[in-house]
Structure formats: C-alpha cells, structure tokens
C-alpha positions in Angstrom: -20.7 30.8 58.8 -17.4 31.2 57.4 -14.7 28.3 57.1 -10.9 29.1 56.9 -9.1 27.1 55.1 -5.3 26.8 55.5 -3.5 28.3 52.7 -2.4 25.9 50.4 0.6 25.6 48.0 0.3 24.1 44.9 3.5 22.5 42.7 4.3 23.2 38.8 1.8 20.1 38.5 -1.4 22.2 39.7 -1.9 19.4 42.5 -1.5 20.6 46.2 1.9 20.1 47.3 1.8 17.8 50.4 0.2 18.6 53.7 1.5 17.6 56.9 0.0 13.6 57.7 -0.7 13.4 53.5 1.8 11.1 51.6 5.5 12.8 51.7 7.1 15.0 53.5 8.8 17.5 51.2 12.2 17.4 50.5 15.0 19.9 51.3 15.6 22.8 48.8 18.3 21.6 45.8 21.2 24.0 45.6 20.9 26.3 42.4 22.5 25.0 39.0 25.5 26.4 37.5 23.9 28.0 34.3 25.0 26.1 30.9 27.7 28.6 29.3 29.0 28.2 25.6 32.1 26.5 26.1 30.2 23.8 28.1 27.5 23.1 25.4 30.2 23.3 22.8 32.0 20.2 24.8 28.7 18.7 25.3 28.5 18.6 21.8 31.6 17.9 20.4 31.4 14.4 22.7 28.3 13.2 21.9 29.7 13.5 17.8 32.0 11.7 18.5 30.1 9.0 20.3 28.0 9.0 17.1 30.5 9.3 14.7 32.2 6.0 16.7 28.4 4.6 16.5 28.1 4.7 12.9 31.8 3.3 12.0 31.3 0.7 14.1 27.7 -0.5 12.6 29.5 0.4 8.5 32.6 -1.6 9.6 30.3 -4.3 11.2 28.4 -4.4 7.5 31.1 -4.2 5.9 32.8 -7.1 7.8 29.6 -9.5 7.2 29.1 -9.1 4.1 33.1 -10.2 3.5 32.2 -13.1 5.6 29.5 -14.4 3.7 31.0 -14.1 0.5 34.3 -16.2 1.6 31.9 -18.7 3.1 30.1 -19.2 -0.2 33.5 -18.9 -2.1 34.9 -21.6 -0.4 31.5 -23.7 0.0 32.0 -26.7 -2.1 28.6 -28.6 -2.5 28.9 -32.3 -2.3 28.9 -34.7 -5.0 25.6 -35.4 -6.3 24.5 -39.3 -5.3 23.7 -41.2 -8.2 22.7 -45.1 -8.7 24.7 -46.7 -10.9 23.3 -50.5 -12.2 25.0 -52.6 -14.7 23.9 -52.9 -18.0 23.4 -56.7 -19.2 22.1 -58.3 -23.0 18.6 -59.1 -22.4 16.9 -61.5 -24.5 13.9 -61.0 -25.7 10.7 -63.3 -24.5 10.2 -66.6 -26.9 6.5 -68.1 -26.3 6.9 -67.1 -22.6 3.7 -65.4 -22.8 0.8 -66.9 -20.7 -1.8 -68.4 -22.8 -4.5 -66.0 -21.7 -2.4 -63.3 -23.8 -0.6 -63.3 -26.9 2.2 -61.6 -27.7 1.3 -58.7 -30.6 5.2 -58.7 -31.3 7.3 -61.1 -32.6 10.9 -61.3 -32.1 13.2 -63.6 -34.7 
C-alpha cells in the first residue's frame, strides 16, 4: 500500500510553504531589484558620512556648549553670606558669697 503525497515546496526557511486551507495564502511574485551599481553605493555612502559626520558635530558642539554653561554658572554663582549670631559683650562680675552653702567656692575673687 502505497500513499502519494502531494509534492510539496518548501521556503529558504526549510518549513513547507503554505498549502491551500493552512495559514496564508501566498503572495504575488515581487518584481526583480535593480542590481546595486557603483555610483549608487558610492551615494549611499557619501550620505550616510555625512549624516555621521552631522552626528558627531552635533554631540562635540553639544559638549562643548555644556561644559561653557556650567562654568559661567559657577562663575557667576555667588554663595550667600554665611549666618552668624552676633551677642553683645557685657562686664560680668564675678560671684561674692553667692555660692549655696552646700558648696564652697575653691576660688576667691578680690
């Protein structure tokens, strides 16, 4: 007993490329790609340097503009005054016999 199969195609993948009723239908042939000459890659090329070449001024210029900014901002930062508590000095007199009885005073004052 011999079964025949239906031939089947298979894509670059290696998986069976779809059979009618299984998952989607296939789609129309592309047309055929111009083939890449010289003169196009060259173009092709030459833009995307430039691109890059636009990249990188643009990132040194951004650098270069930060790191003017910052040193202005600290140039002109000026910190504020430091707070400090004044009191007024006054002539203290030194204690005579106002010592509590409980202690004596170890230093006598004239």
């Amino acid at each position: 007993m011999t079964l025949e199969h239906s031939p089947k195609t298979e894509t670059s993948f290696g998986h069976p490329a779809s059979e009618p009723g299984h998952g989607t239908p296939p789609s129309p042939p592309r047309p055929p790609r111009k083939p890449v000459t010289r003169g196009r890659l060259t173009v092709r090329i030459i833009i995307m340097l430039v691109v890059l070449g636009l990249l990188g001024a643009a990132l040194y210029g951004f650098n270069t503009f930060r790191a003017k900014a910052i040193a202005d901002f600290f140039a002109n930062n000026k910190p504020p005054p430091t707070p400090v508590a004044l009191a007024e000095a006054t002539v203290q007199r030194p204690c005579r016999n106002t010592c509590p009885p409980s202690a004596r005073c170890r230093r006598r004052v004239r």
